[in-house]
N, CA, C, O and CB atoms as a CASP TS submission, in Angstrom:
PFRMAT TS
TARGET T0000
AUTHOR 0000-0000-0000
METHOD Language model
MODEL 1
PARENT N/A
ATOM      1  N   UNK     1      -7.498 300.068 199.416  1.00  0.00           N
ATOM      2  CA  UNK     1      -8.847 299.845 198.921  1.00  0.00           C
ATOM      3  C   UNK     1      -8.985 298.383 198.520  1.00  0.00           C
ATOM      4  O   UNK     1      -8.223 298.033 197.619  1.00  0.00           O
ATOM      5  CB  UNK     1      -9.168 300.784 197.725  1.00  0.00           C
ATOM      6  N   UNK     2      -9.900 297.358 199.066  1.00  0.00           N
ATOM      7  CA  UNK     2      -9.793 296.300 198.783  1.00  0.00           C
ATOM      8  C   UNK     2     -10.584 296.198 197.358  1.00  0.00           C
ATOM      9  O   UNK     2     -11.533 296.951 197.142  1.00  0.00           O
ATOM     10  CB  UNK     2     -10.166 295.535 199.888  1.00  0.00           C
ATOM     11  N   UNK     3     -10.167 295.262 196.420  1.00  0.00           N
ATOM     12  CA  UNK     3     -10.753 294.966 195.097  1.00  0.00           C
ATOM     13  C   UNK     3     -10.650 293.562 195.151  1.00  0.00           C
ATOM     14  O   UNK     3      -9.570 293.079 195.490  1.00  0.00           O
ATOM     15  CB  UNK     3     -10.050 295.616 193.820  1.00  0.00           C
ATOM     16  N   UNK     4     -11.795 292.677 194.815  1.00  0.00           N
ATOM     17  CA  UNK     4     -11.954 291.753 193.884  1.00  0.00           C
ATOM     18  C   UNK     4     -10.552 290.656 193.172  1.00  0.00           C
ATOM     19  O   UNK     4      -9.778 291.230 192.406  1.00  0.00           O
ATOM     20  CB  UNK     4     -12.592 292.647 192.883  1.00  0.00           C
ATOM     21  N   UNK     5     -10.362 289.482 193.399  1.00  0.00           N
ATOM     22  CA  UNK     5      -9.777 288.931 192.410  1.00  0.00           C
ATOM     23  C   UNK     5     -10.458 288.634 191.129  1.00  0.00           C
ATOM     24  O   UNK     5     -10.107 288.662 189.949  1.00  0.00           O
ATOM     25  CB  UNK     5      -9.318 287.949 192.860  1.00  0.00           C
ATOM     26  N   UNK     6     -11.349 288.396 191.643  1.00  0.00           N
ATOM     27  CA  UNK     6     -12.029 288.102 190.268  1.00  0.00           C
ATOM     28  C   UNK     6     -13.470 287.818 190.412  1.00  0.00           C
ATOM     29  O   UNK     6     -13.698 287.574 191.597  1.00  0.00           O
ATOM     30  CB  UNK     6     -11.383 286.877 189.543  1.00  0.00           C
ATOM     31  N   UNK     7     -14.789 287.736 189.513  1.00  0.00           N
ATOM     32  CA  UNK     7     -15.867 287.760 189.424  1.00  0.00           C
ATOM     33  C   UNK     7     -16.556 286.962 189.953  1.00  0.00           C
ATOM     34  O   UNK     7     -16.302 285.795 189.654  1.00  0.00           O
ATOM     35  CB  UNK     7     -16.073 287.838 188.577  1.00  0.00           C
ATOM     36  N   UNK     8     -17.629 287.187 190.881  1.00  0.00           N
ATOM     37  CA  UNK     8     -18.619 286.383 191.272  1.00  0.00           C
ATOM     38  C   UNK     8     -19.362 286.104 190.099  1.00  0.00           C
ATOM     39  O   UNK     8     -19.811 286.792 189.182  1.00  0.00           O
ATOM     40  CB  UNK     8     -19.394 286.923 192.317  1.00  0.00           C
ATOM     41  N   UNK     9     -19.366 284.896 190.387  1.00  0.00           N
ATOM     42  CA  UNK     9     -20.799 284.864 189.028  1.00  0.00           C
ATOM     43  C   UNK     9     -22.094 285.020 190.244  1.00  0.00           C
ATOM     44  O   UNK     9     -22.203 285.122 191.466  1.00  0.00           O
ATOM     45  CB  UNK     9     -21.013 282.721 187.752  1.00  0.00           C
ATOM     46  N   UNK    10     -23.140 284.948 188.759  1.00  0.00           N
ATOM     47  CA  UNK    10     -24.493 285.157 189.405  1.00  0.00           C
ATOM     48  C   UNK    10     -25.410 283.927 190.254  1.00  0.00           C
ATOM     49  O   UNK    10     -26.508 283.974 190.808  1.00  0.00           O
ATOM     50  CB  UNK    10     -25.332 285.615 188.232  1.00  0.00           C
ATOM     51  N   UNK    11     -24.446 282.870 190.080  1.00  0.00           N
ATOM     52  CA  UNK    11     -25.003 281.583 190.730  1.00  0.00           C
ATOM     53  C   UNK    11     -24.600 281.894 192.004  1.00  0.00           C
ATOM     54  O   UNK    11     -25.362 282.118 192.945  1.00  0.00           O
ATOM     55  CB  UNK    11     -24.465 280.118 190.208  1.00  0.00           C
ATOM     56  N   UNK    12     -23.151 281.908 192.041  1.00  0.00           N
ATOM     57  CA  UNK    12     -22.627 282.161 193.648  1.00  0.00           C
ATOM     58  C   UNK    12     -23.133 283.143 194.310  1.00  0.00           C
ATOM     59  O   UNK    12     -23.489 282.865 195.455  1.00  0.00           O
ATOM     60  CB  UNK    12     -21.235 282.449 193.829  1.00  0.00           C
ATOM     61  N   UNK    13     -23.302 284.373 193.901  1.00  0.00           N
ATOM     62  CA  UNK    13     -24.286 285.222 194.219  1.00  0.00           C
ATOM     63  C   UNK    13     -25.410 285.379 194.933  1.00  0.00           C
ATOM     64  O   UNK    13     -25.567 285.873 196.050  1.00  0.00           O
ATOM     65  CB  UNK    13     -24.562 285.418 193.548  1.00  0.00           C
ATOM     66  N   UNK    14     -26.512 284.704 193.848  1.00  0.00           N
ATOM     67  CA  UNK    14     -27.734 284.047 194.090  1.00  0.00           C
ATOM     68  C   UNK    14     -27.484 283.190 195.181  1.00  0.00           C
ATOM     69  O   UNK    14     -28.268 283.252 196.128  1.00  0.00           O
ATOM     70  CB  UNK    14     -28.267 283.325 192.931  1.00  0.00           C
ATOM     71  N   UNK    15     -26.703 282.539 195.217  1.00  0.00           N
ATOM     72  CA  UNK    15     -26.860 280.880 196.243  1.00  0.00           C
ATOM     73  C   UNK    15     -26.477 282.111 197.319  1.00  0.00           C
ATOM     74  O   UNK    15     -26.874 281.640 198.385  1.00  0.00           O
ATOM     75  CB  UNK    15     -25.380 278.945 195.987  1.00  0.00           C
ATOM     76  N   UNK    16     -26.250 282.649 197.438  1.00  0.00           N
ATOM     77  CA  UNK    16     -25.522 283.038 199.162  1.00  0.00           C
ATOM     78  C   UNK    16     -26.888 283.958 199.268  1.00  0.00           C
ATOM     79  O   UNK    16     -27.546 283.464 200.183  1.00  0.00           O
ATOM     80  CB  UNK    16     -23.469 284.179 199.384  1.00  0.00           C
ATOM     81  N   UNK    17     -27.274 284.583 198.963  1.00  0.00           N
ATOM     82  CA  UNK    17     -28.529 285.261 198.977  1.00  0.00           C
ATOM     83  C   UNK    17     -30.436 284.109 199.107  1.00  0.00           C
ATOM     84  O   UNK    17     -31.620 284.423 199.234  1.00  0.00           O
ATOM     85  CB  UNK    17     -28.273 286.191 197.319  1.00  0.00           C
ATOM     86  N   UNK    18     -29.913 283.222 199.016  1.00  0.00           N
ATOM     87  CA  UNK    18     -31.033 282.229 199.286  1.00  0.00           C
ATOM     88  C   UNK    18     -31.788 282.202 200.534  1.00  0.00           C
ATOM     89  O   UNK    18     -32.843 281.580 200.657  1.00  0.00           O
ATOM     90  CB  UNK    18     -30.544 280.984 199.185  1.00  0.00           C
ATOM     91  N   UNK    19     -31.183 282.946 201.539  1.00  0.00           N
ATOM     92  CA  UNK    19     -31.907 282.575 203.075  1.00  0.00           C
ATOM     93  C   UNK    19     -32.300 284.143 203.353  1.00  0.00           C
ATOM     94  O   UNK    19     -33.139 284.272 204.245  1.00  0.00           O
ATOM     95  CB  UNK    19     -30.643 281.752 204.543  1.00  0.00           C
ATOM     96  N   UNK    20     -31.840 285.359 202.742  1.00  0.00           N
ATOM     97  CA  UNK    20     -32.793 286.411 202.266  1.00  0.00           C
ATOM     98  C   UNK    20     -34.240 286.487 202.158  1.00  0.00           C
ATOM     99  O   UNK    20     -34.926 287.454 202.490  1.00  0.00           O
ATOM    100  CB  UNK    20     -32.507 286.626 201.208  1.00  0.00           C
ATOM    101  N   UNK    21     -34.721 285.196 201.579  1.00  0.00           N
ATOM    102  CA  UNK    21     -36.318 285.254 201.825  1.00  0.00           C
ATOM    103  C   UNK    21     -36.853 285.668 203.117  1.00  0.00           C
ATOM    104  O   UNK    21     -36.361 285.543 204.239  1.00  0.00           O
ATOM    105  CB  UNK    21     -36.920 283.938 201.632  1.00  0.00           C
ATOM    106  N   UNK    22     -38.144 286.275 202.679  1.00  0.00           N
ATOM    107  CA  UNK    22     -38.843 286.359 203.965  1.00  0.00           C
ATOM    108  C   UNK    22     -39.651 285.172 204.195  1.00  0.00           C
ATOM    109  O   UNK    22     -39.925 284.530 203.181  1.00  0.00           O
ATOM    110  CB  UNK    22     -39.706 287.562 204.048  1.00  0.00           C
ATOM    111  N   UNK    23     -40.149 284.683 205.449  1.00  0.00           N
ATOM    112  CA  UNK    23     -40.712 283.720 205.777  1.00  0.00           C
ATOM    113  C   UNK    23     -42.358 284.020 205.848  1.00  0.00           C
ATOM    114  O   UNK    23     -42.929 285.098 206.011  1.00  0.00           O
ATOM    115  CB  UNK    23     -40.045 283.302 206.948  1.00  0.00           C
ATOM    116  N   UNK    24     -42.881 282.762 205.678  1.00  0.00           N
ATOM    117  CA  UNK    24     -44.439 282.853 206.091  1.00  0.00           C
ATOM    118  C   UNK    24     -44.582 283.166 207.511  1.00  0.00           C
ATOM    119  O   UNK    24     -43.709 282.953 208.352  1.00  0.00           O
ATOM    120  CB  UNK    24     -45.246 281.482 205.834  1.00  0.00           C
ATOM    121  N   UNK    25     -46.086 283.844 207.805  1.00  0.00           N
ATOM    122  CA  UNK    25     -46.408 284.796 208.980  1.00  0.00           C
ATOM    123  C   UNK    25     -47.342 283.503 209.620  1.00  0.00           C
ATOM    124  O   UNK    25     -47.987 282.820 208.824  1.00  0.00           O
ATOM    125  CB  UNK    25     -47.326 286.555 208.540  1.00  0.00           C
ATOM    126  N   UNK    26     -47.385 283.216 210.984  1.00  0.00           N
ATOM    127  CA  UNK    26     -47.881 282.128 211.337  1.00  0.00           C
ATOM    128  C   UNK    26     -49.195 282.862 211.694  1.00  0.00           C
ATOM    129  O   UNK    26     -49.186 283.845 212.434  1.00  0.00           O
ATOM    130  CB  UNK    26     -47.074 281.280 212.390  1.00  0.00           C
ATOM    131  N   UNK    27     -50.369 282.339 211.128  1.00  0.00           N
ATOM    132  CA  UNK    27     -51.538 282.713 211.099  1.00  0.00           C
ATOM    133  C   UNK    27     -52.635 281.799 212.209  1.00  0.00           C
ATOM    134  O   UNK    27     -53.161 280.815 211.688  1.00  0.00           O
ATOM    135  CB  UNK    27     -51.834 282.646 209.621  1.00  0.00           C
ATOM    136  N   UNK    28     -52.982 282.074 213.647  1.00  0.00           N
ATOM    137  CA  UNK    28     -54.212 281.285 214.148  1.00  0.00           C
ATOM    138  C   UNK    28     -55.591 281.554 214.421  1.00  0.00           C
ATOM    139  O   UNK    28     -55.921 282.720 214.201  1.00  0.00           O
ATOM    140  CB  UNK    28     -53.961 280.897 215.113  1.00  0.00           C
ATOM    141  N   UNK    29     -56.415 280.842 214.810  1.00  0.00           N
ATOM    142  CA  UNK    29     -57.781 281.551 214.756  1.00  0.00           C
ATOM    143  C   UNK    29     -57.923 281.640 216.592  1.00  0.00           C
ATOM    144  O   UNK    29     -57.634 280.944 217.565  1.00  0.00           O
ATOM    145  CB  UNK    29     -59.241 280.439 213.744  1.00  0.00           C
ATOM    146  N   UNK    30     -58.509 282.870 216.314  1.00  0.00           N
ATOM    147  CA  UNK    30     -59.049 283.831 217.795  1.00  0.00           C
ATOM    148  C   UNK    30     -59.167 283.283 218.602  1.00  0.00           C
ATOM    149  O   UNK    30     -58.050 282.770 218.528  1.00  0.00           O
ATOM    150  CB  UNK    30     -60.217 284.520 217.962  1.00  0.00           C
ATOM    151  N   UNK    31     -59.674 282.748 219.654  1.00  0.00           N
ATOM    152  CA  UNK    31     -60.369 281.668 220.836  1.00  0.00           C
ATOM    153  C   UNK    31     -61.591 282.676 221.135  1.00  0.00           C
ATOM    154  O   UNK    31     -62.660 282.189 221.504  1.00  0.00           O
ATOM    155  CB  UNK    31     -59.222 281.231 222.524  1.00  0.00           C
ATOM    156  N   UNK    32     -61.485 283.756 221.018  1.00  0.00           N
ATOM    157  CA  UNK    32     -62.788 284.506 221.640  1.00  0.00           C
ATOM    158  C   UNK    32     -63.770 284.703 220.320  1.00  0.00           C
ATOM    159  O   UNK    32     -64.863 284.154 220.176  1.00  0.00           O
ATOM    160  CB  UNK    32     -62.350 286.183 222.426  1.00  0.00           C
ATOM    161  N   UNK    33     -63.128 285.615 219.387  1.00  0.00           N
ATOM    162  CA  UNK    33     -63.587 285.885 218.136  1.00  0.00           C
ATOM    163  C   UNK    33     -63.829 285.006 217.019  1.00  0.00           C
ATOM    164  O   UNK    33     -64.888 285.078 216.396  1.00  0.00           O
ATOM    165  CB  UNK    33     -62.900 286.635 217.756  1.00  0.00           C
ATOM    166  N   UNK    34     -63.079 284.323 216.772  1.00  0.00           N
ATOM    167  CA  UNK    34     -62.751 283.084 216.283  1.00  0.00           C
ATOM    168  C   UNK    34     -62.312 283.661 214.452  1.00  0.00           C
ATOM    169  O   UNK    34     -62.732 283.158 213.411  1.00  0.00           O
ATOM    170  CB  UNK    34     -64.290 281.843 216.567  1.00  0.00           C
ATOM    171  N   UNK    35     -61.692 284.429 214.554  1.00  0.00           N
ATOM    172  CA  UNK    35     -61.312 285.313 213.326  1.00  0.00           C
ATOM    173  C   UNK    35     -59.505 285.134 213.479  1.00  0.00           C
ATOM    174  O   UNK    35     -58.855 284.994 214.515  1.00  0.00           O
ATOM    175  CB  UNK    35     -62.025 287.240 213.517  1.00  0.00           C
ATOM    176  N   UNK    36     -59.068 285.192 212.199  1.00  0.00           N
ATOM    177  CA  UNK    36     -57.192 284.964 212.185  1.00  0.00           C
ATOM    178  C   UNK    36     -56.573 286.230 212.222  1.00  0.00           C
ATOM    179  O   UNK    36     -56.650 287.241 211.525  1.00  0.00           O
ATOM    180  CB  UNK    36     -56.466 284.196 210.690  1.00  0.00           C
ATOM    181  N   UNK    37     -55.632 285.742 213.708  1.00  0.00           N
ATOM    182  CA  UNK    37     -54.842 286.439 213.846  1.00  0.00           C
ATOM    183  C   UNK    37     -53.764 285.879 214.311  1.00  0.00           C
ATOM    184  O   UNK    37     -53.779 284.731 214.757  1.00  0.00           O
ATOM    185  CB  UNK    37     -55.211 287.265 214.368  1.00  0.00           C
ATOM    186  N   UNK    38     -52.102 287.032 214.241  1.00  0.00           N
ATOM    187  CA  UNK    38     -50.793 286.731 214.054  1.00  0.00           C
ATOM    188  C   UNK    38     -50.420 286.557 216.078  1.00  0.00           C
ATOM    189  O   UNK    38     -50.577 287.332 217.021  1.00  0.00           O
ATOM    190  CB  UNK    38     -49.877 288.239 212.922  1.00  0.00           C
ATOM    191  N   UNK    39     -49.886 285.118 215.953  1.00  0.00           N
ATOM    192  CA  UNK    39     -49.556 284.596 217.056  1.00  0.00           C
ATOM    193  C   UNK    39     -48.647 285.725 218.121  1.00  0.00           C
ATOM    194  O   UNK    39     -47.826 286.505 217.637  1.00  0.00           O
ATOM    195  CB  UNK    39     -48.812 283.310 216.614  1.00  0.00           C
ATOM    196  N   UNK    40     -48.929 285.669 219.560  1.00  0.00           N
ATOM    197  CA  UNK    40     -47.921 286.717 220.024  1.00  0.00           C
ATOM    198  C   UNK    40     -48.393 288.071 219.948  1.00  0.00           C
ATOM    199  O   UNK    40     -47.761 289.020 220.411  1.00  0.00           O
ATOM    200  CB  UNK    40     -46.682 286.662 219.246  1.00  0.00           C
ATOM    201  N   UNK    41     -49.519 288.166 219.355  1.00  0.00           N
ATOM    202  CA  UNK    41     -49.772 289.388 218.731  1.00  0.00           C
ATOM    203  C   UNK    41     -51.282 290.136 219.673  1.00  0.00           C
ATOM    204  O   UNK    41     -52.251 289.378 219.725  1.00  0.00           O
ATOM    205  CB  UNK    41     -50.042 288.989 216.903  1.00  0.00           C
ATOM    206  N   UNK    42     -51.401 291.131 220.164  1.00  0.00           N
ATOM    207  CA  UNK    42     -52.615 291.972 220.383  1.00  0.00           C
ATOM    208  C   UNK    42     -53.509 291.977 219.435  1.00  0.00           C
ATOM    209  O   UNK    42     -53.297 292.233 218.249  1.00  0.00           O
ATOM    210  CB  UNK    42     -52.356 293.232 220.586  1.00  0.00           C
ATOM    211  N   UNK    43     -54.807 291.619 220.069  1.00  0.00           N
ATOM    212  CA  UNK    43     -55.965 291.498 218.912  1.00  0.00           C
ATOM    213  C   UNK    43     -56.265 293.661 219.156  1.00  0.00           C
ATOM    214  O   UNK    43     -56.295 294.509 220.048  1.00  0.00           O
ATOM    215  CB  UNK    43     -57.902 289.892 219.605  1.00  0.00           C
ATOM    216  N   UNK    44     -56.352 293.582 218.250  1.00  0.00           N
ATOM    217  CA  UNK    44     -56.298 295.047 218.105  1.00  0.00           C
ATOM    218  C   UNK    44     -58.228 295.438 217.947  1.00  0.00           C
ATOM    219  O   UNK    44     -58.797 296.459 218.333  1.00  0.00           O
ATOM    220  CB  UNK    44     -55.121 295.500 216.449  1.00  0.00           C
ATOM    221  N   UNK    45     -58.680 294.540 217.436  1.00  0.00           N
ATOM    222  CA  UNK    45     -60.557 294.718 217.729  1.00  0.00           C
ATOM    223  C   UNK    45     -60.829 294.740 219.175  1.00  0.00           C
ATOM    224  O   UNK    45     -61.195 295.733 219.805  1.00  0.00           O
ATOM    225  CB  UNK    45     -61.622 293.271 217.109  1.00  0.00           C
ATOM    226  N   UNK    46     -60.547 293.165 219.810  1.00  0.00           N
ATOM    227  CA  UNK    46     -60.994 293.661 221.230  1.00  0.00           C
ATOM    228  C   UNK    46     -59.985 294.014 222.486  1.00  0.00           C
ATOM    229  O   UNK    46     -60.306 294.292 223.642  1.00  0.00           O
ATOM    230  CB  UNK    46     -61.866 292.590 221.740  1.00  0.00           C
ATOM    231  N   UNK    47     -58.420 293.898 221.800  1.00  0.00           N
ATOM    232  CA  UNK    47     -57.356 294.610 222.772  1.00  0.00           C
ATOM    233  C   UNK    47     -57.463 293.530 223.444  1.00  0.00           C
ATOM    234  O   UNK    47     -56.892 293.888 224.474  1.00  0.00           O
ATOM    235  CB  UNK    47     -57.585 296.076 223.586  1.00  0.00           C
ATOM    236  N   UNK    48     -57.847 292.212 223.668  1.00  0.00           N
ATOM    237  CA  UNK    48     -57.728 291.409 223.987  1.00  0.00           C
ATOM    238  C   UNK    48     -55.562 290.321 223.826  1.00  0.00           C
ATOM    239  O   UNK    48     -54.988 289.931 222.809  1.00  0.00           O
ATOM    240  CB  UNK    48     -59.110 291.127 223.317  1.00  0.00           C
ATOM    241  N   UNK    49     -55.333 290.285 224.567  1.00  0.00           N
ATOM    242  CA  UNK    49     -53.992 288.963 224.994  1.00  0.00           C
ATOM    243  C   UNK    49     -53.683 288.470 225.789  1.00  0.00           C
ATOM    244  O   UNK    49     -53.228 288.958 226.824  1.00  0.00           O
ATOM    245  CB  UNK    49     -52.907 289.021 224.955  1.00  0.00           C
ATOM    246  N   UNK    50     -53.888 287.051 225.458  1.00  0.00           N
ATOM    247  CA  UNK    50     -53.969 285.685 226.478  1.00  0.00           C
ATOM    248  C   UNK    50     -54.688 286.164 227.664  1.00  0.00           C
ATOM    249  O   UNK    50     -54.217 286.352 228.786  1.00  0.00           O
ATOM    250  CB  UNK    50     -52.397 285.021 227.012  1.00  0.00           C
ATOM    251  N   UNK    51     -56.302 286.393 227.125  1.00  0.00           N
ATOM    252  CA  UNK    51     -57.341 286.121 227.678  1.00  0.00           C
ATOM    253  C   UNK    51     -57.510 286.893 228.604  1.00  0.00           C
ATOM    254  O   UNK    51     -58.240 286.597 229.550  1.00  0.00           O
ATOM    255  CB  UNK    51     -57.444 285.044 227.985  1.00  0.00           C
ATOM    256  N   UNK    52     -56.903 287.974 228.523  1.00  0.00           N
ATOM    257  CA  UNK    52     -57.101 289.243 229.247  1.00  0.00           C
ATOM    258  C   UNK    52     -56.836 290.623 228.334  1.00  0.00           C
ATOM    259  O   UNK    52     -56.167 290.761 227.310  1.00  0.00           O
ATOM    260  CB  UNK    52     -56.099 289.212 230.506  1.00  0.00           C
ATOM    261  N   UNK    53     -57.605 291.567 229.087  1.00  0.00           N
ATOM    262  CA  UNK    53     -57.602 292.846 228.448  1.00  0.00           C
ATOM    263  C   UNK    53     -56.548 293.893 228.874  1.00  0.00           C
ATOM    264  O   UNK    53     -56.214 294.279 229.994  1.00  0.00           O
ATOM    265  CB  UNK    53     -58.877 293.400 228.638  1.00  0.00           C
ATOM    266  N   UNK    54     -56.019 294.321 227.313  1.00  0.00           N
ATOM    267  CA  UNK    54     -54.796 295.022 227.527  1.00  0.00           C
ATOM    268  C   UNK    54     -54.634 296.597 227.214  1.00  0.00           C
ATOM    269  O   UNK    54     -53.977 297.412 227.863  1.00  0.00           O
ATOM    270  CB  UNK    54     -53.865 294.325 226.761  1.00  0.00           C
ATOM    271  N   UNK    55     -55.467 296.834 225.955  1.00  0.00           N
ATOM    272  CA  UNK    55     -55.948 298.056 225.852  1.00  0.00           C
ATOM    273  C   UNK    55     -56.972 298.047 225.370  1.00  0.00           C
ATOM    274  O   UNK    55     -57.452 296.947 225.096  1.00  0.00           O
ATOM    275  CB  UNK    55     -55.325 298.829 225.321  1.00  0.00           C
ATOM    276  N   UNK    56     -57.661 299.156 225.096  1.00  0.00           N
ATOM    277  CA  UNK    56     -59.162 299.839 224.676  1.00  0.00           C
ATOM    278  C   UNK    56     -59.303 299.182 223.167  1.00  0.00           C
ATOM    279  O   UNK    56     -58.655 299.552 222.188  1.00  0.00           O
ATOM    280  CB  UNK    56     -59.177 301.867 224.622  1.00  0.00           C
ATOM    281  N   UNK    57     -60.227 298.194 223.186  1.00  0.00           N
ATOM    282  CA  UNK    57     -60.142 297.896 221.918  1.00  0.00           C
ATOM    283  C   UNK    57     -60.926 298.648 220.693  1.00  0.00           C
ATOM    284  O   UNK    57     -61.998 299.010 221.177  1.00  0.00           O
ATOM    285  CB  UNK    57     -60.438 296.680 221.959  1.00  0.00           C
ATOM    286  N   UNK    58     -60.863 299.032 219.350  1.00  0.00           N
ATOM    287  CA  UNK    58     -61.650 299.457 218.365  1.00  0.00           C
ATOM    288  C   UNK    58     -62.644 298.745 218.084  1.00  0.00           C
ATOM    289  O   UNK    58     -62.595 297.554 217.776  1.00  0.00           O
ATOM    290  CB  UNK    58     -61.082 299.642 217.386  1.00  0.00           C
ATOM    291  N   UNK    59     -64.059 299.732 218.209  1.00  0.00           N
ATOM    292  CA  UNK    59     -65.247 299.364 217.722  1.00  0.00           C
ATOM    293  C   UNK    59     -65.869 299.805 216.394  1.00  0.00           C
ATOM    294  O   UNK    59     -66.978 299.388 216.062  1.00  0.00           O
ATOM    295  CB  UNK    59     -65.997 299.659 218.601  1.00  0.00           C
TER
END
């Protein structure tokens, strides 16, 4: 059973846990709609991606 020599402190801890964050969501505006949405992403109103239609969009 592996154990510990001895105590992490809470700095070392913390510091190795620093890149754990989550990142900001890259946010652009529509070209058709002109409303923000997540890059890469299906506009889910008009089912619209890269300027073609992909599914049935919600009205």
């Amino acid at each position: 059973m592996a154990v510990p020599k001895s105590k992490i402190s809470k700095a070392k801890r913390n510091s190795r846990r620093s890149h754990h964050a989550l990142g900001v969501t890259n946010w652009v505006e529509d070209s058709n709609s002109g409303e923000a949405k997540r890059r890469h992403h299906i506009d889910l109103k008009s089912g619209m991606y890269k300027g073609r239609q992909v599914i049935e969009g919600k009205e």
